[in-house]
C-alpha positions in Angstrom: -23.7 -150.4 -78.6 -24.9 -146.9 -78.3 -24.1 -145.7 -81.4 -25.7 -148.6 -82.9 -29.1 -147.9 -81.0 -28.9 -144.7 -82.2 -28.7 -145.6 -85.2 -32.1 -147.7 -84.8 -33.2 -144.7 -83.3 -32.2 -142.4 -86.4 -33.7 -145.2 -88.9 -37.8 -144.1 -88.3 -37.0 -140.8 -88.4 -35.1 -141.3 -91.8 -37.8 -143.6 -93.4 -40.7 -141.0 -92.8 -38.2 -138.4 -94.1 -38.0 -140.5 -97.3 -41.7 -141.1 -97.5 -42.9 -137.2 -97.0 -40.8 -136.4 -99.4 -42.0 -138.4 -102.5 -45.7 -137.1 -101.2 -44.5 -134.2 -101.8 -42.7 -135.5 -105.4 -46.3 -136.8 -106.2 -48.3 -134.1 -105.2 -46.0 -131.4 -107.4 -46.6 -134.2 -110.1 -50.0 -133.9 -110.1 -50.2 -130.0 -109.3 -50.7 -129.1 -113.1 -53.4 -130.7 -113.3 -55.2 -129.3 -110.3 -54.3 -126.1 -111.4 -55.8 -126.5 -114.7 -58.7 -128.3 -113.9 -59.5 -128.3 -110.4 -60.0 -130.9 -107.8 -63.6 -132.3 -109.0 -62.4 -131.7 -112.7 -59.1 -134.6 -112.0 -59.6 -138.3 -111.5 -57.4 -140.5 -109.5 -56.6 -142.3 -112.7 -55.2 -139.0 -114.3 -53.4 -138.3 -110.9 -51.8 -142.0 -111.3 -50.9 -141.6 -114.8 -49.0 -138.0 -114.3 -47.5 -139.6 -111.5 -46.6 -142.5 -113.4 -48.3 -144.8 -111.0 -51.3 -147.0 -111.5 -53.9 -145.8 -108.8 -53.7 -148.7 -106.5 -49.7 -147.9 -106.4 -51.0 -143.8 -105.3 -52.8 -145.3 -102.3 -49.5 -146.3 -100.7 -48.8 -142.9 -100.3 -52.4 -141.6 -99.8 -55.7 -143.1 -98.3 -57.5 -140.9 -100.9 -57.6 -138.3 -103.7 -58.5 -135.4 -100.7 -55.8 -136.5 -98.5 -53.4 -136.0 -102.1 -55.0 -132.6 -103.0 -54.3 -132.0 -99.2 -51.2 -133.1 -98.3 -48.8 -129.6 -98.2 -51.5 -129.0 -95.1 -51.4 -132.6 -93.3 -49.1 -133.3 -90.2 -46.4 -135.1 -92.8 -46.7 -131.9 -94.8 -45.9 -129.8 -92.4 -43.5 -131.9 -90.5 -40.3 -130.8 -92.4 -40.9 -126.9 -91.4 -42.0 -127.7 -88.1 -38.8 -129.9 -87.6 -36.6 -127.0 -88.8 -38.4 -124.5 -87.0 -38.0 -126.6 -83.4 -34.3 -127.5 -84.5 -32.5 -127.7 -80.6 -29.0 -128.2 -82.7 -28.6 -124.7 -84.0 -29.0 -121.1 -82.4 -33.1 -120.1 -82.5 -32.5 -117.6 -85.1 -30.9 -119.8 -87.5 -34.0 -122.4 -87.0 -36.6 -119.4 -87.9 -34.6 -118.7 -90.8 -34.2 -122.0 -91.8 -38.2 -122.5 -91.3 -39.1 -119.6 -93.4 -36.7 -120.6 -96.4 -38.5 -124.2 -96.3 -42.0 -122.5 -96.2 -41.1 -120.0 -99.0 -40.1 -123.3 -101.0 -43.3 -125.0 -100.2 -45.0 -121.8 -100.9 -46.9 -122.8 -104.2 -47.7 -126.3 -102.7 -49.7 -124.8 -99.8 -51.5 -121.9 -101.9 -53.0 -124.6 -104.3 -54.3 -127.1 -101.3 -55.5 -123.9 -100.1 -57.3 -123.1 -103.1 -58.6 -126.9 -103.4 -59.6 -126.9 -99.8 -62.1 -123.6 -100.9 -63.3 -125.3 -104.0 -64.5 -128.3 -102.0 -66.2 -126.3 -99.3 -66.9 -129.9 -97.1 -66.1 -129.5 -93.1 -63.4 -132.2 -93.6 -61.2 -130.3 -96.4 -61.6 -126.8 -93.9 -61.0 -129.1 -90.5 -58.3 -130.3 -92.3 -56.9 -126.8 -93.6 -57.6 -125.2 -90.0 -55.1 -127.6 -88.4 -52.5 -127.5 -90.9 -52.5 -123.6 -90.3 -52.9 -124.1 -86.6 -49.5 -126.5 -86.7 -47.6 -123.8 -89.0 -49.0 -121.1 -86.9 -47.8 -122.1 -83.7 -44.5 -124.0 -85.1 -43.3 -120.4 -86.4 -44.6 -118.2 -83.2 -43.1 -120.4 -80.9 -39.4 -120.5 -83.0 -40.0 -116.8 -83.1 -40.6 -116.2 -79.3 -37.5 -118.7 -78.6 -35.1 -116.5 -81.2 -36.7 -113.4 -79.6 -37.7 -114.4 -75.9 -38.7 -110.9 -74.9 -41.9 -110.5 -77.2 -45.0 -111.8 -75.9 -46.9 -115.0 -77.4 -49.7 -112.1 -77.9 -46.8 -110.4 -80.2 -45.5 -113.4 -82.0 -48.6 -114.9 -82.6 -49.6 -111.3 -84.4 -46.7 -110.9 -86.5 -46.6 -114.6 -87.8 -50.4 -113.6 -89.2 -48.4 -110.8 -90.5 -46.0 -113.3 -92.3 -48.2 -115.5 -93.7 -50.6 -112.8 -95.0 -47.4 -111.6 -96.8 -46.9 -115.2 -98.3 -50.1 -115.4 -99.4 -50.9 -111.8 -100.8 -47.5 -112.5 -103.2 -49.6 -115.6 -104.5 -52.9 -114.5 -105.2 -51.5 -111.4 -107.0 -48.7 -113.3 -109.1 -48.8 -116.8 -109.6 -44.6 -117.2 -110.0 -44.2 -114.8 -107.6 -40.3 -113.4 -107.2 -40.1 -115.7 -103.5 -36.6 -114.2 -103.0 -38.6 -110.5 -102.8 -41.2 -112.2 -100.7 -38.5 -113.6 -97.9 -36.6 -110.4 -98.2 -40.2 -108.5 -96.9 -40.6 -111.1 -94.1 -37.2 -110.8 -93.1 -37.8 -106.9 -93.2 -41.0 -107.0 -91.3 -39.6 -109.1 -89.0 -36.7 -107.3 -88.0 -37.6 -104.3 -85.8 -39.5 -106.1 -83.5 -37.1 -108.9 -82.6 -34.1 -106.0 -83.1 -36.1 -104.5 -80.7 -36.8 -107.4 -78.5 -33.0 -107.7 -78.1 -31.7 -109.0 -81.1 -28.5 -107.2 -81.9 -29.2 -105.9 -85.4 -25.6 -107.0 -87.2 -26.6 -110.7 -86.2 -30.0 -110.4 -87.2 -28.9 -109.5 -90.9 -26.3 -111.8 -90.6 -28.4 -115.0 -90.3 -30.8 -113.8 -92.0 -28.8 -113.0 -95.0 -30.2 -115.0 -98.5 -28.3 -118.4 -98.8 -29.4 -119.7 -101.6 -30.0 -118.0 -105.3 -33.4 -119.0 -106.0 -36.7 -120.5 -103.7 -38.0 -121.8 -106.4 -39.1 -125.6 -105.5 -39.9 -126.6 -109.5 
């Protein structure tokens, strides 16, 4: 009986899983287009068509063409870094690691709602990008203050703005940016303050050591 209610339990968690991430198929589908023409320049029935979906079938996924253009920066958009980031099953480093490699990934994604959210201009889009932020923001200082408990919020708080300045320099300057270089100077700017906050160095480097060849989402 347990381990079938725990299944139950598991089976919410699993469907919204599944749904963020065919947002986040659809809004990669219709990220060329963006780029190329902008938001106001893109109609929903363009969005549908390089999404192979009629527009009615888009509205399952999103209330709107904002919410679309928007969705790396909405509470499901952020929700598989925050979930990584407040990961209780592995050690605190390993869940900021595992945080920054999912944010590198969904590096491009962000930068062009970003981008979106300044060509609109309207209080909702920059409410809407000021929370997003706010959620990354403090998902990232508070898995950097639990994998280095002796800095201060203050500190953490000040060297995540550090990170994602960082992130977002790489992509206004290049737009394919080499993300492996861009992790390797977080992980670099990173490291003498939480070496110094306690972190023996030799597991620092080793968790933070590249898994995976490439960061490149598509």
């Amino acid at each position: 009986m347990p381990e079938y209610a725990s299944r139950v339990a598991l089976a919410p968690s699993r469907l919204a899983a599944k749904r963020s991430a065919r947002r986040t198929e659809l809004f990669r589908a219709a990220a060329p287009l963006f780029r190329r023409h902008g938001y106001r320049g893109v109609s929903l029935k363009a969005i549908g068509a390089a999404c192979g979906l009629t527009p009615p079938a888009l509205y399952r996924y999103f209330e709107s063409k904002l919410e679309l253009a928007l969705a790396p920066l909405s509470a499901e958009g952020c929700s598989t870094v925050e979930t990584l980031l407040d990961d209780q099953v592995v050690a605190p480093l390993e869940a900021l690691r595992n945080g920054i490699d999912a944010g590198m990934v969904h590096l491009d994604d962000t930068y062009l709602a970003l981008g979106l959210a300044r060509e609109l201009g309207s209080a909702v889009s920059q409410e809407r990008v000021a929370a997003g932020f706010g959620r990354l923001r403090g998902a990232y200082a508070a898995a950097l203050r639990r994998a280095a408990p002796r800095l201060s919020d203050a500190e953490a708080a000040e060297l995540i703005e550090s990170v994602i300045g960082i992130a977002f320099a790489a992509v206004f300057f290049d737009a394919r940016p080499d993300l492996m270089k861009v992790r390797a100077h977080i992980i670099g700017t990173l490291r003498p303050y939480v070496v110094r906050a306690g972190v023996p160095v030799d597991a620092y480097d080793r968790v933070m050591r590249p898994r995976l060849r490439s960061l490149r989402s598509a």
